[in-house]
Structure formats: C-alpha cells, structure tokens
C-alpha positions as CSV (number, residue, x, y, z in Angstrom):
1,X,285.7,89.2,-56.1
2,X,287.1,85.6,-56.3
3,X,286.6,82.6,-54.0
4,X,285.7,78.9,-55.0
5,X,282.7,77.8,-56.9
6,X,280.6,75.2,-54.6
7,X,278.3,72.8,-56.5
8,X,275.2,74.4,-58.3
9,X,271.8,74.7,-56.9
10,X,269.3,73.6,-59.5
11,X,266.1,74.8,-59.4
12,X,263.0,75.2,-61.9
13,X,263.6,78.0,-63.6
14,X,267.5,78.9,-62.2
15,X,270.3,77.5,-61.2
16,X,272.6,79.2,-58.1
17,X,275.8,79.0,-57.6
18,X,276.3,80.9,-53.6
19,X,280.0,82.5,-52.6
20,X,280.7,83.1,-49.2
21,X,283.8,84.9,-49.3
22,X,283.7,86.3,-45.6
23,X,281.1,87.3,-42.5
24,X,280.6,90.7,-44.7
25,X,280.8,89.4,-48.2
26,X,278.8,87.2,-50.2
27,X,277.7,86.5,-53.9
28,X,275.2,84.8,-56.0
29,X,275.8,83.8,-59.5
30,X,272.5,83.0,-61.3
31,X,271.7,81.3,-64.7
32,X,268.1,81.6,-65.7
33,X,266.8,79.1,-68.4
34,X,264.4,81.8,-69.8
35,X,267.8,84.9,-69.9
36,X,270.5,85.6,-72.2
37,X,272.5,86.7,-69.1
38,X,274.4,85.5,-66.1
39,X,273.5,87.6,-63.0
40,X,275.8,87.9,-59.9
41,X,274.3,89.7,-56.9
42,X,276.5,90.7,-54.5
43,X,276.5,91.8,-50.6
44,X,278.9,93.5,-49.5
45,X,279.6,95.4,-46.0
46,X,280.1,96.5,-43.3
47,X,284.0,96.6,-44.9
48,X,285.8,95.9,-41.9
49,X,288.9,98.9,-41.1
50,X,290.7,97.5,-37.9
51,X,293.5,97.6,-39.3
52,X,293.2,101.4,-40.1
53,X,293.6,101.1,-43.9
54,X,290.5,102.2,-45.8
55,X,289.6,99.4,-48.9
56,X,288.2,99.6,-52.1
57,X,286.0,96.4,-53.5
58,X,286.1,95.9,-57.0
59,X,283.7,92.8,-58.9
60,X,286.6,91.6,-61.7
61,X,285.3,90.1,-64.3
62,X,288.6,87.8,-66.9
63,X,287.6,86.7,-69.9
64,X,289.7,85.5,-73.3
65,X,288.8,88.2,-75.4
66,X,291.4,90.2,-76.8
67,X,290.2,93.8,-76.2
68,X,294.0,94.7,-75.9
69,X,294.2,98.7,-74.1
70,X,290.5,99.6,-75.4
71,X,287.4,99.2,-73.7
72,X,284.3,101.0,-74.1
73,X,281.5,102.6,-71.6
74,X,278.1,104.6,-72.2
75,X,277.9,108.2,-71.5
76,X,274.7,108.5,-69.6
77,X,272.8,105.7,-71.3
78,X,272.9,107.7,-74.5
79,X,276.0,105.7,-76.6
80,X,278.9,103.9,-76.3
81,X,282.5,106.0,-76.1
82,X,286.6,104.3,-76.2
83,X,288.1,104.2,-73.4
84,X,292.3,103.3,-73.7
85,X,294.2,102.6,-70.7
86,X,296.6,104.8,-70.1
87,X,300.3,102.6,-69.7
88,X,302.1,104.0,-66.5
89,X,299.4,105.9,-65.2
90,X,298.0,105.7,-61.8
91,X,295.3,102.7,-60.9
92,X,292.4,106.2,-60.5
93,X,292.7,107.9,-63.8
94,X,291.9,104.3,-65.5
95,X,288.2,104.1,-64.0
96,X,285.5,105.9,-66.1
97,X,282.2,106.4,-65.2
98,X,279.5,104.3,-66.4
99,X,275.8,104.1,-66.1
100,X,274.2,101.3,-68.1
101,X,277.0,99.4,-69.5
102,X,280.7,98.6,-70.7
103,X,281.8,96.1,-72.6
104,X,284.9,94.3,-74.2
105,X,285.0,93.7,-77.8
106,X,287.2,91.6,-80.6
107,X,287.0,92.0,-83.9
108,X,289.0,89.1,-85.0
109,X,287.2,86.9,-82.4
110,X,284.0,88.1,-83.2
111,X,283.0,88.4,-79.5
112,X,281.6,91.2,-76.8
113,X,281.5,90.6,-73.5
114,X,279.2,93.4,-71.7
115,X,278.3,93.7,-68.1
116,X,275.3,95.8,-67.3
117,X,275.4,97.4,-63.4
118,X,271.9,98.3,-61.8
119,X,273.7,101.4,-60.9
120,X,276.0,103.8,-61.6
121,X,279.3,102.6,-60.9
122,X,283.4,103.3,-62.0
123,X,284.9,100.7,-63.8
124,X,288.0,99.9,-66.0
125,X,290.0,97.3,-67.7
126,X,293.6,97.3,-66.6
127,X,294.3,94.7,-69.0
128,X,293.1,93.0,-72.3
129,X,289.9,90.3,-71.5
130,X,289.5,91.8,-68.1
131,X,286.7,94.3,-66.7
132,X,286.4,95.3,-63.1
133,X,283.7,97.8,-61.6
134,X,284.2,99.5,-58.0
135,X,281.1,98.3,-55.7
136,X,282.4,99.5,-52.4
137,X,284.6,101.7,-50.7
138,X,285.2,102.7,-46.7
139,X,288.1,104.6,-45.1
140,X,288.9,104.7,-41.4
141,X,286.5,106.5,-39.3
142,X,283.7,106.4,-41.9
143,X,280.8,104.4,-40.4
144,X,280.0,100.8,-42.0
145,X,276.9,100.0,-43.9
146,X,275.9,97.1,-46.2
147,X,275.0,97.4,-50.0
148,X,273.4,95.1,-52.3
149,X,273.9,95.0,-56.0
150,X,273.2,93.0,-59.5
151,X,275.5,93.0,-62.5
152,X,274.3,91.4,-65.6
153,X,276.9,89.8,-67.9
154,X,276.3,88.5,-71.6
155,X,278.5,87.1,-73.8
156,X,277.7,87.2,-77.8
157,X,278.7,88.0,-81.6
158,X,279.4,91.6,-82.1
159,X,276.4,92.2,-83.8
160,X,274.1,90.6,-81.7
161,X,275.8,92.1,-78.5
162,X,275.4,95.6,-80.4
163,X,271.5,94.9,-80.7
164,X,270.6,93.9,-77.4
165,X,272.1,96.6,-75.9
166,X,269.9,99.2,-74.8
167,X,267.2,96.4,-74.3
168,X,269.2,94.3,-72.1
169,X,270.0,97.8,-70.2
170,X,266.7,98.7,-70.1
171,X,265.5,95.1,-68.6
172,X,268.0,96.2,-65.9
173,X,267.2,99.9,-64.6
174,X,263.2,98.6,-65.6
175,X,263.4,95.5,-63.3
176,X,259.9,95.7,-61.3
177,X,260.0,96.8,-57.7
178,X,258.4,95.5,-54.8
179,X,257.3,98.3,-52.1
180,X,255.1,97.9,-49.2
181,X,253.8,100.5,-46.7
182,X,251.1,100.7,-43.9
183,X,249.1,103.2,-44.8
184,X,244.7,103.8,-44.0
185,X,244.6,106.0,-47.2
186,X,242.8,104.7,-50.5
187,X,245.1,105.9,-53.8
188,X,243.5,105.3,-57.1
189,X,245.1,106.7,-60.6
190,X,242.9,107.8,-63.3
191,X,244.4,106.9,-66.7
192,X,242.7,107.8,-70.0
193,X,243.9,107.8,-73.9
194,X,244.0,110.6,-76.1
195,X,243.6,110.0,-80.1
196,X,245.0,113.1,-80.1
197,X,247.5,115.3,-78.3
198,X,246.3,119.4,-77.7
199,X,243.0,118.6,-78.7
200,X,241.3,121.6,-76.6
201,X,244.6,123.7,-76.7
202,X,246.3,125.6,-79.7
203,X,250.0,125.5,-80.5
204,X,250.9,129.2,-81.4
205,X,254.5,129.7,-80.5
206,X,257.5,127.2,-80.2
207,X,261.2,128.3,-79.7
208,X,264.6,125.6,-79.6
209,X,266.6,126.6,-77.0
210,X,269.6,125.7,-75.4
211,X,270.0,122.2,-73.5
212,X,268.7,124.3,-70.1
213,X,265.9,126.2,-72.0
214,X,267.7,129.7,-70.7
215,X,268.6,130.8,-74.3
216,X,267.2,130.9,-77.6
217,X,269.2,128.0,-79.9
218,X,270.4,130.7,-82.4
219,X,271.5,133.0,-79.9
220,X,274.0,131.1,-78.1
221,X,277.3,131.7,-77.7
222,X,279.7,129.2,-78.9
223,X,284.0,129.0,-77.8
224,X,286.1,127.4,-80.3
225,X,289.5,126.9,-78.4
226,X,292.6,126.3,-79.5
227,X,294.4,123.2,-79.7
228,X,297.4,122.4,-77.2
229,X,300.3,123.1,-79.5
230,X,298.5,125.1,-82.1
231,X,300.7,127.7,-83.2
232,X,298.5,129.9,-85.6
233,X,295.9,132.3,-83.2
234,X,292.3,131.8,-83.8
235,X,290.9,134.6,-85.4
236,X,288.4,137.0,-83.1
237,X,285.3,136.5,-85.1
238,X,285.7,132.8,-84.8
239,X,286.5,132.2,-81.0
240,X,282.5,133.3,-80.3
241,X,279.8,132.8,-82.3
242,X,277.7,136.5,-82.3
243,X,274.3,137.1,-81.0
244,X,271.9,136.4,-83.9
245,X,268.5,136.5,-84.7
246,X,267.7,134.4,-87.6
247,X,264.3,135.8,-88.4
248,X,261.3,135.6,-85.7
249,X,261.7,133.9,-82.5
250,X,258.4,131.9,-83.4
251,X,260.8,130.2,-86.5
252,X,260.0,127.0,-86.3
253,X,260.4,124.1,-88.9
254,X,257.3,121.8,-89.9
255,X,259.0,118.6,-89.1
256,X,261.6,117.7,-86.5
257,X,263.4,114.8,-87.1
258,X,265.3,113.3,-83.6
259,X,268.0,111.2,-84.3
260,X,268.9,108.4,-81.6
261,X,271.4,110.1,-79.0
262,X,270.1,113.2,-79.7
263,X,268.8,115.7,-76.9
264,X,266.8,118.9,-78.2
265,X,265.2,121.5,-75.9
266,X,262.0,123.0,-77.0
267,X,260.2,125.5,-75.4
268,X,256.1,125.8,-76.4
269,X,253.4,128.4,-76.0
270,X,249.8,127.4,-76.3
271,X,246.1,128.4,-75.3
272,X,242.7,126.8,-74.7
273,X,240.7,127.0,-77.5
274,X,237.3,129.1,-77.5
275,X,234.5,127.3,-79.1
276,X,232.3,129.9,-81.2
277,X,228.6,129.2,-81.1
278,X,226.3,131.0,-83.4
C-alpha cells in the first residue's frame, strides 16, 4: 500500500500519520513515544470487483537493507527458517507462511528490519530491502467484507533485533482485548496458588510419546528416504526404524531438560493419595 504522507498528528503519547487511499482503503501509521515500533493499521474492504477481475492486497514494506534473495520467517512462533527467492519462478511459490514474524537482515550493515503481523499472514520478498505480506484477497462473485489489521515494524542491530524477538511478538498476539456483552449472569473465577504441584495425587507412571500422544516414543516408526538423484539403494533395515521396547513402558528419566523450540509429548498416570491414620 502506497499513497502520500499528510502532515503528522501529534498527540501526547503518539503521533498519527492517516492514509486515505480510497472509499475501501485506509491506513494509520503510528509512532508511540513509550515503543520500539512503528505500527500501521490498516482497513481494507469491501475490495471492489466490477470490473470482474479478482485482486490481491499486499502491505509492501522498501527498505535499504541488503538482504539480497534471503529472507527469513518463523515456523509457527517456534524459530526463524531462510527463505530464498526463487529467480524465474511464479509470483505464488515466493509467499511463505508466517505467524509471528519475518524479517530482513544484513550482515555487513549490521541491520534487521522485522515486521510482526497480528495474524497469520503469506508474505515474501521479491527483492533485496523489500518485504510484502498479503492482507486481502476477493474474486468475482465472492461477497465483500471489511478486515482490520496491525503490523508492527522495528528497525535495529542484529543482535538487538535477535533479542527482542519473541517479546516484541509476544506484545503483539498478547495485546489486551476489550469485549463487552449484556448479559444478567454474575461470573466470578476462583484463583488459588499451590507451593506445590500433585500435592494430594501420586505420580506412578509416565510414558513420552509421539507428538499426538497415539504411540509410545520408542516405538515409532521412522522413513529415512532417499535423496532425489541418490544412486546407491537404502538398505531395508534402515528405511524403518523396528518396533522396540527399550525396557518398561514406565522408563522414565529423573530430569527432563526442554530446550527452547523443543516440543515433547508426555503422557502421566497418577492417583489420589490415601492418608493412613492409626
């Protein structure tokens, strides 16, 4: 989305810079004094199709930074993964999902430019300093509604870019919300703290399983497959891991250790425990 930048609004705390692009598209660009960020919130819709050609809105965001073919995007919120654009290619297989964040980044410049969406979203960057995410889409004979969306965009030193962010992500998914309803019922929420966790129940049995806690961990089966262009076969005994039973299913070790970006499945057993009174 481009268009030209009216005079600021200054307030306290902010200042506002409002885009009127057309009757169904508009834009705020905000600068807190408080924030590391710039926020633009956008309004888009309904996306007009009388001319019977459906449309695809994209929010572009050009920069200096020399990010050449690479960019990078998180997988699910859990870390960052390269993306390269593909020379030649169609537009389509360019755009890569992303959750919490994607960002540009130069070494030599010692910069990273990240934009955080508030939801999921496809972006790419079809070339170096430039990152675009898709906000809207229609085609003819789809009916029209309205959206309205925030992307967050900081601008830092590698490093400190790197620190910030899963916080800054967090801040964004984690933003309050404000929900009113008419309702004649009374709800109250009883919240106490525990010292300690399973202090009336007894831990007697814990299994790993798989991600979807339908197997046991060391019982799944595992493919190895073969590269495209490999010429040597992969041995039988090596394409599937065999069903194994490493001991009893109660194996358990005294201490797990959960790195960040790890997900592990557990699957525990326990029991009230029976005071004994003499």
């Amino acid at each position: 989305m481009t268009g030209p930048l009216p005079r600021p609004t200054p307030w306290r705390k902010v200042q506002e810079l409002r885009q009127r692009f057309s009757s169904w598209l508009v834009q705020v660009v905000r600068l807190y004094e408080d924030q590391d960020v710039i926020e633009f919130a956008w309004e888009v819709g309904p996306v007009p199709t009388d001319d019977n050609k459906g449309k695809e809105l994209v929010s572009r965001f050009e920069s200096s930074v020399r990010s050449g073919d690479r960019f990078y995007s998180d997988t699910n919120g859990r870390r960052s993964i390269e993306r390269r654009r593909i020379k030649g290619s169609p537009v389509a297989s360019d755009f890569y999902p992303v959750t919490s964040w994607a960002y540009l980044t130069s070494d030599s410049q010692d910069v990273q430019l990240t934009v955080f969406p508030d939801r999921s979203q496809a972006a790419s960057s079809l070339s170096s300093g430039q990152l675009e995410f898709l906000v809207q889409r229609r085609l003819p004979g789809e009916p029209g509604t309205s959206i309205k969306g925030r992307h967050w965009l900081h601008v830092g030193t590698v490093q400190d870019a790197q620190e910030s962010l899963r916080s800054l992500a967090n801040r964004m998914v984690w933003s309050p919300q404000l929900s009113l309803v008419d309702t004649e019922q009374k709800h109250f929420v009883n919240l106490s703290v525990k010292s300690r966790l399973l202090t009336k129940q007894v831990l007697y049995h814990v299994t790993e399983t798989s991600l979807g806690s339908t197997q046991d961990r060391d019982s799944v089966l595992r493919f190895i497959w073969r590269r495209r262009g490999a010429v040597a076969p992969v041995a039988q005994q090596q394409r599937m891991r065999v069903w194994l039973k490493r001991g009893s299913r109660s194996r358990f070790e005294d201490t797990v250790r959960i790195l960040p970006g790890h997900i592990r499945t557990f699957v525990a057993r326990i029991e009230r425990r029976r005071d004994v009174h003499a």
